[in-house]
Structures are given as structure tokens and as C-alpha cells.
One Martini backbone bead per residue (centre of mass of N, CA, C, O) as a GRO file, in nm:
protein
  280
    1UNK     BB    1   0.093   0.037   0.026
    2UNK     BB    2   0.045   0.372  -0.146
    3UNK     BB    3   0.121   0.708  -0.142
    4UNK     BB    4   0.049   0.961  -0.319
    5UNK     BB    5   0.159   1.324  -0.417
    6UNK     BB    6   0.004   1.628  -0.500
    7UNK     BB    7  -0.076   1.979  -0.517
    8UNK     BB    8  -0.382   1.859  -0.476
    9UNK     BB    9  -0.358   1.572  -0.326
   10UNK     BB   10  -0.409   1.223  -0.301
   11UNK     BB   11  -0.313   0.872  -0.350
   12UNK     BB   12  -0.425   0.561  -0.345
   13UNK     BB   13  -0.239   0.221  -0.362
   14UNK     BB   14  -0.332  -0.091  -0.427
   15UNK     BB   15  -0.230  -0.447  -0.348
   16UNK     BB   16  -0.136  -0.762  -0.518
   17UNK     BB   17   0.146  -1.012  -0.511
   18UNK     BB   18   0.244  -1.281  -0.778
   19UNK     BB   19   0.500  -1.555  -0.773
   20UNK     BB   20   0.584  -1.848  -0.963
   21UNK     BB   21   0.733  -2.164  -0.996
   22UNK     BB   22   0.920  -2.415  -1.207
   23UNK     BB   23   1.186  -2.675  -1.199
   24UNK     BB   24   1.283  -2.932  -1.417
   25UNK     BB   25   1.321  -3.278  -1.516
   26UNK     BB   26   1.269  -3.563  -1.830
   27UNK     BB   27   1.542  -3.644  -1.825
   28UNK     BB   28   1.635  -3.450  -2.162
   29UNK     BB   29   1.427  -3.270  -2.053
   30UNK     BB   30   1.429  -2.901  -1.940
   31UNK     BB   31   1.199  -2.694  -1.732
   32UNK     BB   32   0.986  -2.373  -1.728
   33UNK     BB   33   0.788  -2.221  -1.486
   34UNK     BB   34   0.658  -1.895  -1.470
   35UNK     BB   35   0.485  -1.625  -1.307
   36UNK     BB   36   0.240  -1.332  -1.270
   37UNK     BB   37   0.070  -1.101  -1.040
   38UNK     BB   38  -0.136  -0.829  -1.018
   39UNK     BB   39  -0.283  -0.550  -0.836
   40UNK     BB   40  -0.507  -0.300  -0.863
   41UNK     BB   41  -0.587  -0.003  -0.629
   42UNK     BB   42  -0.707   0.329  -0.747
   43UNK     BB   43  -0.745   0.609  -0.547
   44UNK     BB   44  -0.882   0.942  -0.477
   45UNK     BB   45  -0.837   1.059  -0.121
   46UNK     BB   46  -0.783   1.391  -0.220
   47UNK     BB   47  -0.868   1.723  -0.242
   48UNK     BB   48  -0.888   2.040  -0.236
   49UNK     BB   49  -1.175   2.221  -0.104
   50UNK     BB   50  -1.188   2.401  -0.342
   51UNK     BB   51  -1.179   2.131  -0.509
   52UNK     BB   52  -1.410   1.938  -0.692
   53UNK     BB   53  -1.244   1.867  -0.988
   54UNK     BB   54  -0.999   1.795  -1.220
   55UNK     BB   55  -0.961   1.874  -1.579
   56UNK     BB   56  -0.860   1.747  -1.885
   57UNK     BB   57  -0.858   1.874  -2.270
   58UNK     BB   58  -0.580   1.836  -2.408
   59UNK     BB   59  -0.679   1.577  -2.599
   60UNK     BB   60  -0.976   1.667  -2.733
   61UNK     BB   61  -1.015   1.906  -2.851
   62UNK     BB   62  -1.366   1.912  -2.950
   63UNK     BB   63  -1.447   1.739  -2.730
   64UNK     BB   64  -1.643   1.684  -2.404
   65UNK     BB   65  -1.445   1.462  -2.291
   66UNK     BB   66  -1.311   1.374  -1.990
   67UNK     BB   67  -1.064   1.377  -1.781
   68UNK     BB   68  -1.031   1.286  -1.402
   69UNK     BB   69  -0.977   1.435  -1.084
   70UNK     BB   70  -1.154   1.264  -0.795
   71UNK     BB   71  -1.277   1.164  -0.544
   72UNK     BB   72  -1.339   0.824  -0.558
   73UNK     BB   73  -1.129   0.770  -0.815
   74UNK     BB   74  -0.946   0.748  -1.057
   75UNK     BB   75  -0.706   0.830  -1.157
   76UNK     BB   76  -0.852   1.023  -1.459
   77UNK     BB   77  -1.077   0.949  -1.564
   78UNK     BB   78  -1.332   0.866  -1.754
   79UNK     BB   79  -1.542   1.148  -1.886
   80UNK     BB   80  -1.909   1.112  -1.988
   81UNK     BB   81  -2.165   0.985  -2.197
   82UNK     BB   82  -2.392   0.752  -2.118
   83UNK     BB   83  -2.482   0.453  -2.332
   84UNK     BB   84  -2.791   0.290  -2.303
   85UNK     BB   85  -2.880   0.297  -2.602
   86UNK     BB   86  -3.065   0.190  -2.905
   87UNK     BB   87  -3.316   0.277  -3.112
   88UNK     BB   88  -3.476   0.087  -3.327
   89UNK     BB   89  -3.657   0.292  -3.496
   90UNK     BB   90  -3.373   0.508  -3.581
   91UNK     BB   91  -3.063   0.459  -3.469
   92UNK     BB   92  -3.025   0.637  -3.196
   93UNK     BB   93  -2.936   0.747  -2.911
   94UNK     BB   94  -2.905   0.693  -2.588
   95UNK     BB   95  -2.861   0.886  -2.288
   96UNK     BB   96  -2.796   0.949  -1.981
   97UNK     BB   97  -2.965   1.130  -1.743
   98UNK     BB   98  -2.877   1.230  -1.461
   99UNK     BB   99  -3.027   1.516  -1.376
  100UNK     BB  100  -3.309   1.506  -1.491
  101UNK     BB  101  -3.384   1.744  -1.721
  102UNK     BB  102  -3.411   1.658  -2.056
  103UNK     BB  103  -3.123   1.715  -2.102
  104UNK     BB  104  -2.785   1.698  -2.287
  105UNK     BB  105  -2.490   1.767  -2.110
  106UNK     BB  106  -2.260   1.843  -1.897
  107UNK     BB  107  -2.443   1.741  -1.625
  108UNK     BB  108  -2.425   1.417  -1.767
  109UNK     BB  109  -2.113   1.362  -1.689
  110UNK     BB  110  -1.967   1.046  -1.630
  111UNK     BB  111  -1.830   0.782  -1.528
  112UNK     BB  112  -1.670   0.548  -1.825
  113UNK     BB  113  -1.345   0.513  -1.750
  114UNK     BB  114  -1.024   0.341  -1.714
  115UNK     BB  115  -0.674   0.330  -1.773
  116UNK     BB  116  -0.635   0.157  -1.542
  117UNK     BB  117  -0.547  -0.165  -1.421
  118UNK     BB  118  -0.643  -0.365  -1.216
  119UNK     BB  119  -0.429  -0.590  -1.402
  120UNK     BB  120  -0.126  -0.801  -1.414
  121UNK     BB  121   0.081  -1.011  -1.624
  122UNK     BB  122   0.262  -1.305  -1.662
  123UNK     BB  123   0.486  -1.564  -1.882
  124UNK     BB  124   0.695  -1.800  -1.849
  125UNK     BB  125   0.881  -2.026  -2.089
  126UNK     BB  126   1.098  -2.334  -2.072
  127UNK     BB  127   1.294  -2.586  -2.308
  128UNK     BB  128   1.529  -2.817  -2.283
  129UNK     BB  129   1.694  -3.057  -2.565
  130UNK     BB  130   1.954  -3.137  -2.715
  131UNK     BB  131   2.008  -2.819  -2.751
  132UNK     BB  132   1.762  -2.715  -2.718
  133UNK     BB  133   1.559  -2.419  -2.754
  134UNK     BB  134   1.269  -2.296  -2.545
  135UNK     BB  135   1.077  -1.940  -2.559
  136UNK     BB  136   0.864  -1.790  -2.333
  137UNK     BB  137   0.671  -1.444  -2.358
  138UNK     BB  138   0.381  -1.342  -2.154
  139UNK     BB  139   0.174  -1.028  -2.146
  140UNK     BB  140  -0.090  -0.866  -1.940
  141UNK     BB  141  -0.428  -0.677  -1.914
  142UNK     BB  142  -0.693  -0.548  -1.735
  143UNK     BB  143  -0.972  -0.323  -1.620
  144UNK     BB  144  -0.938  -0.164  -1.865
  145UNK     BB  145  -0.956   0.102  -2.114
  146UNK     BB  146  -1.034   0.259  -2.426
  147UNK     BB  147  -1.081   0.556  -2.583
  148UNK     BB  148  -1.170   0.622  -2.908
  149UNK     BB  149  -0.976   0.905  -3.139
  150UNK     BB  150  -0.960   0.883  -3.446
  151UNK     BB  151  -1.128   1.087  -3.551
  152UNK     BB  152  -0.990   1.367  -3.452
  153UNK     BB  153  -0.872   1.468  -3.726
  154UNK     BB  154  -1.110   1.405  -3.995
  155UNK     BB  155  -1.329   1.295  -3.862
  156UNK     BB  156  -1.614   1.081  -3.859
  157UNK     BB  157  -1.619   1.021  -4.171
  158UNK     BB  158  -1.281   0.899  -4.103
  159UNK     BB  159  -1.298   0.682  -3.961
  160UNK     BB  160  -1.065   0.378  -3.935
  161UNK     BB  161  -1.269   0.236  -3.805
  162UNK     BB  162  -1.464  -0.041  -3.911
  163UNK     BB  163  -1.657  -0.067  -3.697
  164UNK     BB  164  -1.898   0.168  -3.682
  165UNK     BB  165  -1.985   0.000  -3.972
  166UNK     BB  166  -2.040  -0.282  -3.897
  167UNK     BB  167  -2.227  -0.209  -3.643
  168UNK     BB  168  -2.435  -0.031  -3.750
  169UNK     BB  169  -2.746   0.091  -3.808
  170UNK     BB  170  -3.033  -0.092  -3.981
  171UNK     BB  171  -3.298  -0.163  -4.116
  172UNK     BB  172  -3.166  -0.475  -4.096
  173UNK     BB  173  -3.022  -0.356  -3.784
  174UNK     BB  174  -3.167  -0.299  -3.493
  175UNK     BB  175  -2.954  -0.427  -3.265
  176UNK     BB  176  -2.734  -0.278  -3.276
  177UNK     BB  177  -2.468  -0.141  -3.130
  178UNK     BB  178  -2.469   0.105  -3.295
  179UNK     BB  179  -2.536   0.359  -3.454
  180UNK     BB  180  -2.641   0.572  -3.714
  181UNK     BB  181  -2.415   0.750  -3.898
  182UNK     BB  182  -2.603   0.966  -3.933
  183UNK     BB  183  -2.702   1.026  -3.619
  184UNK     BB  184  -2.335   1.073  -3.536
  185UNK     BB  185  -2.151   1.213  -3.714
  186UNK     BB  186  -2.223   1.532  -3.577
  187UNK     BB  187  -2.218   1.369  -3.261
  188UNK     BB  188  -2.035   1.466  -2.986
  189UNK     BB  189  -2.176   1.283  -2.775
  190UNK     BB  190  -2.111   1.033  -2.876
  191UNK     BB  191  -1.787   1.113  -2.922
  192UNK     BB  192  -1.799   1.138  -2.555
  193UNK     BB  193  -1.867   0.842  -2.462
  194UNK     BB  194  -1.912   0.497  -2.440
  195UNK     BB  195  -1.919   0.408  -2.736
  196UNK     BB  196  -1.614   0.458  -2.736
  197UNK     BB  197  -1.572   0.204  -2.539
  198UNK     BB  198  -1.313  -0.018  -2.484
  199UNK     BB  199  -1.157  -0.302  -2.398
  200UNK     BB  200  -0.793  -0.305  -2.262
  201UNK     BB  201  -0.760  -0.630  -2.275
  202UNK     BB  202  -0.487  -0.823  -2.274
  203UNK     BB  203  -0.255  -1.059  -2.469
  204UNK     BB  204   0.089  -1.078  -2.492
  205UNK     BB  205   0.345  -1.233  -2.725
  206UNK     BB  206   0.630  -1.122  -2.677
  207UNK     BB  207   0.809  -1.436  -2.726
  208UNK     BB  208   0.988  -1.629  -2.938
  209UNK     BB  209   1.224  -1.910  -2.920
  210UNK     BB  210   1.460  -2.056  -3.122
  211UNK     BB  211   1.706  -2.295  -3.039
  212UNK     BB  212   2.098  -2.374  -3.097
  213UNK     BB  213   2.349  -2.588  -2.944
  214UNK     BB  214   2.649  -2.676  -3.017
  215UNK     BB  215   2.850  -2.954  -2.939
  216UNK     BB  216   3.173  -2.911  -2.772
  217UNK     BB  217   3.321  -3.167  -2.955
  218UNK     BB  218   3.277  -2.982  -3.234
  219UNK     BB  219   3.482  -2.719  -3.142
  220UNK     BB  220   3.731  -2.757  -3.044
  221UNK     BB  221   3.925  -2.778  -3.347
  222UNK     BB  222   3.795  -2.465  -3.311
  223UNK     BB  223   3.826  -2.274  -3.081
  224UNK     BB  224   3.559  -2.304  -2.976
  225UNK     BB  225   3.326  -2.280  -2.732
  226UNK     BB  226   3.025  -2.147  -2.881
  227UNK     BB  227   2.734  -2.224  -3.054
  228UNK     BB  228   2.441  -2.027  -3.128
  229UNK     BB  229   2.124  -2.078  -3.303
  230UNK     BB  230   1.832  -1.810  -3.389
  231UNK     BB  231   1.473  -1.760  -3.353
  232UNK     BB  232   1.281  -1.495  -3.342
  233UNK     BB  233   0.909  -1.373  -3.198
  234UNK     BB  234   0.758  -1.035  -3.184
  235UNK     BB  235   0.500  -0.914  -3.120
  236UNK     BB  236   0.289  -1.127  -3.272
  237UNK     BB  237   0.079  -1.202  -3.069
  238UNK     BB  238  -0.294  -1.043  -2.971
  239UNK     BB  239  -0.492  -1.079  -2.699
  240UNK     BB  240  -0.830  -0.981  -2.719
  241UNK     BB  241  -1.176  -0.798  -2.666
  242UNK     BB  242  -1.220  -0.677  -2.962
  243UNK     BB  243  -1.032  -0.480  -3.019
  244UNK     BB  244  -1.008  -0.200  -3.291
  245UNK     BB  245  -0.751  -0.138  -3.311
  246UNK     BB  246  -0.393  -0.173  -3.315
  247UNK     BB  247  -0.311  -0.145  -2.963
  248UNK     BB  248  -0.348  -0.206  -2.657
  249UNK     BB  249  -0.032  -0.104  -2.578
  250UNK     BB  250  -0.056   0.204  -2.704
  251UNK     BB  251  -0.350   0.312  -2.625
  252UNK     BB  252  -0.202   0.599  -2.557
  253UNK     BB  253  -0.078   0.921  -2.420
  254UNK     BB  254   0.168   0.915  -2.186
  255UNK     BB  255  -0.003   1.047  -1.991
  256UNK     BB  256  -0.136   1.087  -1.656
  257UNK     BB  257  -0.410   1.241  -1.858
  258UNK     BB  258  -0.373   1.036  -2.048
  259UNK     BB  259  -0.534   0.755  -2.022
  260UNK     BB  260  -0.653   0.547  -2.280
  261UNK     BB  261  -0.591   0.710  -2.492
  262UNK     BB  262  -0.654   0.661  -2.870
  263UNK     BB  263  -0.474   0.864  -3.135
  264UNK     BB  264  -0.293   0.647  -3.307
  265UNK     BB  265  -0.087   0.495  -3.204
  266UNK     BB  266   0.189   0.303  -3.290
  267UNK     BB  267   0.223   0.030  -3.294
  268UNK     BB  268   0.395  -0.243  -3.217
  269UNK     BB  269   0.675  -0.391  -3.377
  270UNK     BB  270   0.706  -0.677  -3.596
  271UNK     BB  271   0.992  -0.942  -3.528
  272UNK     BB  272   1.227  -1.097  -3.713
  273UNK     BB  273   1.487  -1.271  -3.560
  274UNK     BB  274   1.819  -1.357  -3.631
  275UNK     BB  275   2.108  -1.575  -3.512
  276UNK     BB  276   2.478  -1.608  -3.381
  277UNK     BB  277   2.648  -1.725  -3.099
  278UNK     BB  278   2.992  -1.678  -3.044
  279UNK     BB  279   3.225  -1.832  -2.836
  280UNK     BB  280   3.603  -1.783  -2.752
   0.00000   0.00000   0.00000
């Protein structure tokens, strides 16, 4: 348990770490397993009486959603628009009313979303037979969202995740996830929503790696202590819950004010490594 202290407040973070191994061999094949696992429990508990919630929207653009810092929330929080459901004879959206006044506004935003993981984990395997060797390394987070802010560029009518299009309201899909692109297209409240958030739990396989390493009987005659030879396979696989971005390990502004927020950052680069290493 630690707290954190900003200038005008305080963050509590909580969690439990848990870490296990085993290492064995049957036979000819020596093999390793461990994991890990951590939990975080983050919330602001103090803020300046003074300040009833600090907000922060230089990554919106012309967005009404805002990042929020406020007690009792997870630190920068995505504040915004909750979609309760969508017209299924108009295909238009419908927003939870907060305040109860029958319009949809400013005092409207509520909770939507947060950047930070409830949890994170990570798998190492390790497995040598006969001179070879194979690696594998994967870690995940869980409990986090994503709010996909790619319209921002070039306006909603050229957002580039086809999720929007493939899943909107139309005649023929009345139960659709999405409202009808003509009734949001122009809609700030609705790409200010959680129409726009998605699960940003992934599981990547961060290497595989096969190797060989030459027998030290063949190399005694050429003065040469070691060579093995390796193919590696970087950042190949990433199981997502249906994340329609390009990477949800990247789908954040680096800002501890915009966590979460999905701008179209560059995915991480998918790469083929192969090597030799000899030791004289």
C-alpha cells in the first residue's frame, strides 16, 4: 500500500503481488514455468477543498469528454456521456440523463472509463532437449478501458476502425451495437460516450524464440568455446476482447492525464530476429 501526493491531493494505491516458478527435468528435456500476477486498487482520496474535481481536455480537441481527477475515482478517470441503448426504430442513441432535467449536457458527464489495469500478469516457458532451446514470454492487463479518440483527426466521417461501420444501425440491423452512422456523424455527445469505449484487456506474446546450440565435442578443433544459432518471433500475437484499434498495449498518450486515450499511436513493430552467437 503507498500514497501518492500531487499538488493538490493525494492517491491511495493498493494490490497484492504474487509471483510462482517450478523447474524440473524428465529425462533429457529440462523445462521452467513461472508466472506473476498483480492486483492495484487505485483511488483519489483527497483533493483541495477548495477543488471539487480537476479536469483536463487538451487531448480532446473539440471532444466534450474529459479525463477527471476527483475522490472516490480512479486517478484522470474518463469522464462522459453513458449510452444506455440505441432507438432500434431511428437507429439514433440514447444517453442516461444524470441530472434528470431532460437534456443531455455538460452536467450529464459521468463516469465512463478508466486507463488504469485493475490487474497485470506475465508467463515465462523455458525448455531445453538436446541442445535446443525454446522461449516463450507473455504478459496482459485486464480491468482497464480504452477510449478510441481516432475521428479526431479528420472528423468522424473518415474514422479508420471499421467497427463503427461494420457494426452501426441500419433497416435490415435494428439490434445493432452502434447508432446509424447519419444520426452520430455530426454527434459530439456520442464520440464524447462510452459509445467509444472499449475493453482494453489484451494478452501478448511478447517472444517466442527457438534455439540451437552446438555440441562443445564438435568445436574443441576450432578453438571456439559456444555457438548457437536462434530464430525469434517479437510482439506476434496479441489476444484482445475484440479491441478494434491497432494495439491496445500502445493505445494511450504516455500523459498520466490522457491514460487510455487511443489517438492512433504507431502499434508496437511485429519482428523477425534470427542470430548466431559464438563465444571464443
Amino acid at each position: 500500500v503507498n500514497s501518492t501526493y500531487v499538488n493538490a491531493g493525494s492517491v491511495l494505491n493498493r494490490g497484492l503481488e504474487i509471483e510462482l516458478g517450478w523447474r524440473d527435468s524428465i529425462g533429457d528435456l529440462s523445462y521452467s514455468i513461472s508466472g506473476n500476477f498483480s492486483t492495484l486498487k487505485n483511488e483519489v482520496t483527497y483533493l483541495d477543498p477548495a477543488i471539487y474535481r480537476l479536469e483536463n481536455g487538451s487531448q480532446f480537441y473539440n471532444n466534450r469528454a474529459r479525463t477527471a481527477f476527483e475522490v472516490g475515482y480512479p486517478i484522470w478517470y474518463m469522464r462522459g456521456y453513458k449510452l444506455e441503448g440505441i432507438d432500434q426504430e431511428t437507429g439514433k442513441p440514447i444517453f442516461y440523463d444524470a441530472n434528470g432535467d431532460g437534456n443531455i449536457e455538460d452536467g450529464d458527464r459521468t463516469f465512463i472509463g478508466k486507463g488504469i489495469p485493475d490487474y497485470t500478469f506475465g508467463l515465462t516457458v523455458s525448455l531445453e532437449w538436446k541442445g535446443f532451446d525454446f522461449n516463450l514470454y507473455g504478459a496482459g492487463v485486464g480491468g482497464n478501458q480504452i477510449m478510441n479518440l481516432y475521428y479526431q483527426a479528420d472528423g468522424p466521417m473518415r474514422n479508420s476502425l471499421r467497427y463503427f461501420y461494420d457494426n452501426a444501425w441500419t433497416e435490415t440491423n435494428k439490434t445493432a451495437k452502434v447508432p446509424s452512422c447519419i444520426s452520430v456523424v455530426n454527434d459530439w455527445t456520442y464520440w464524447s460516450s462510452s459509445g467509444v469505449i472499449f475493453d482494453g484487456g489484451y494478452f501478448k506474446i511478447k517472444q517466442i524464440q527457438l534455439g540451437y546450440t552446438l555440441p562443445e565435442k564438435l568445436l574443441k578443433k576450432i578453438f571456439i568455446k559456444g555457438v548457437r544459432a536462434y530464430v525469434s518471433f517479437d510482439d506476434f500475437f496479441c489476444f484482445t476482447r475484440n479491441y478494434p484499434g491497432f494495439d491496445p498495449e500502445t493505445a494511450t498518450t504516455g500523459s498520466a492525464n490522457g491514460m487510455g486515450l487511443d489517438l492512433g499511436s504507431y502499434p508496437t513493430t511485429r519482428k523477425i530476429v534470427a542470430g548466431i552467437n559464438i563465444k571464443f
